[in-house]
C-alpha positions in Angstrom: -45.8 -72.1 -123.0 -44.6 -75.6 -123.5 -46.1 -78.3 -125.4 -47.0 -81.4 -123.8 -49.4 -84.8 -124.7 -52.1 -86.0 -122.1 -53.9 -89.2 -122.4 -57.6 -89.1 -121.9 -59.9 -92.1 -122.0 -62.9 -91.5 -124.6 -65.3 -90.3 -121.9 -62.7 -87.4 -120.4 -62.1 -86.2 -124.0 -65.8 -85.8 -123.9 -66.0 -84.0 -120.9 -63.1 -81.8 -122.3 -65.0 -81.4 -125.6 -68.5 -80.5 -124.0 -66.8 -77.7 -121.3 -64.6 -76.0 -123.8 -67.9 -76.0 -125.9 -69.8 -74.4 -123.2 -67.5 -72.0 -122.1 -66.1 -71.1 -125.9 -62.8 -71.4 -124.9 -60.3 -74.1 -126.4 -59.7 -77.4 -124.8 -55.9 -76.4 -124.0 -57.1 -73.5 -121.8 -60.3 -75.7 -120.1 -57.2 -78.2 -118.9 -54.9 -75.2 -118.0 -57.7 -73.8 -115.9 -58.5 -77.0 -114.6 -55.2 -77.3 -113.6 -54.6 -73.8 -111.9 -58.0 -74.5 -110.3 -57.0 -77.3 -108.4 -53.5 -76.6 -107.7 -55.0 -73.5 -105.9 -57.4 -75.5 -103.9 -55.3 -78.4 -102.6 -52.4 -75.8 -102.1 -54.7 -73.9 -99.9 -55.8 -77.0 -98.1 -52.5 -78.4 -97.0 -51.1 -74.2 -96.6 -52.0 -74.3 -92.7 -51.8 -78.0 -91.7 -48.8 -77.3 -89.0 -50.1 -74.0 -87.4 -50.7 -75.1 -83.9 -48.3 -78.5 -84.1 -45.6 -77.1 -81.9 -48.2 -75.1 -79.6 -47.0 -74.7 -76.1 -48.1 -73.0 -72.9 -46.6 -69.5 -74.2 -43.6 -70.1 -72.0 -39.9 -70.4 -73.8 -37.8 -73.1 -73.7 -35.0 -72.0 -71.5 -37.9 -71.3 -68.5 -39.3 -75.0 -69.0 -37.4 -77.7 -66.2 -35.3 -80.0 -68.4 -37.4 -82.8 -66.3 -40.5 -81.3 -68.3 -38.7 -81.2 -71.2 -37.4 -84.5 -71.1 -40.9 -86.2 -70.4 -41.6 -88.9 -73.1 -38.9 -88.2 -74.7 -37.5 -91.5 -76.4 -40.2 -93.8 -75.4 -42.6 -95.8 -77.9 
């Protein structure tokens, strides 16, 4: 592991203080915890964002008229 300094107002070192408390574990492992919680969860949230962006009608490219293709294509 690697040491490292975190700057808490008074209130979050409370908050730290009360849940390592609570949970009888040390403050380091409450933030490391913390941490891995809610890497996990926004991770997770963002993992399938682009499923579906590029969905077509099933059909591949080369069977698709370039005049299809080409529709909208450089216009704003």
């Amino acid at each position: 592991m690697k040491k490292t300094s975190v700057y808490l107002t008074e209130s979050e070192v409370a908050i730290l203080r009360r849940l390592a408390e609570r949970e009888g574990k040390s403050q380091a492992t409450v933030l490391r915890e913390a941490l891995a919680a809610y890497d996990e969860q926004h991770f997770v949230a963002r993992e399938f964002l682009c499923i579906g962006a590029g969905e077509g009608d099933g059909r591949s490219v080369v069977d698709i008229p370039e005049e299809e293709l080409m529709r909208g294509f450089g216009e704003w």
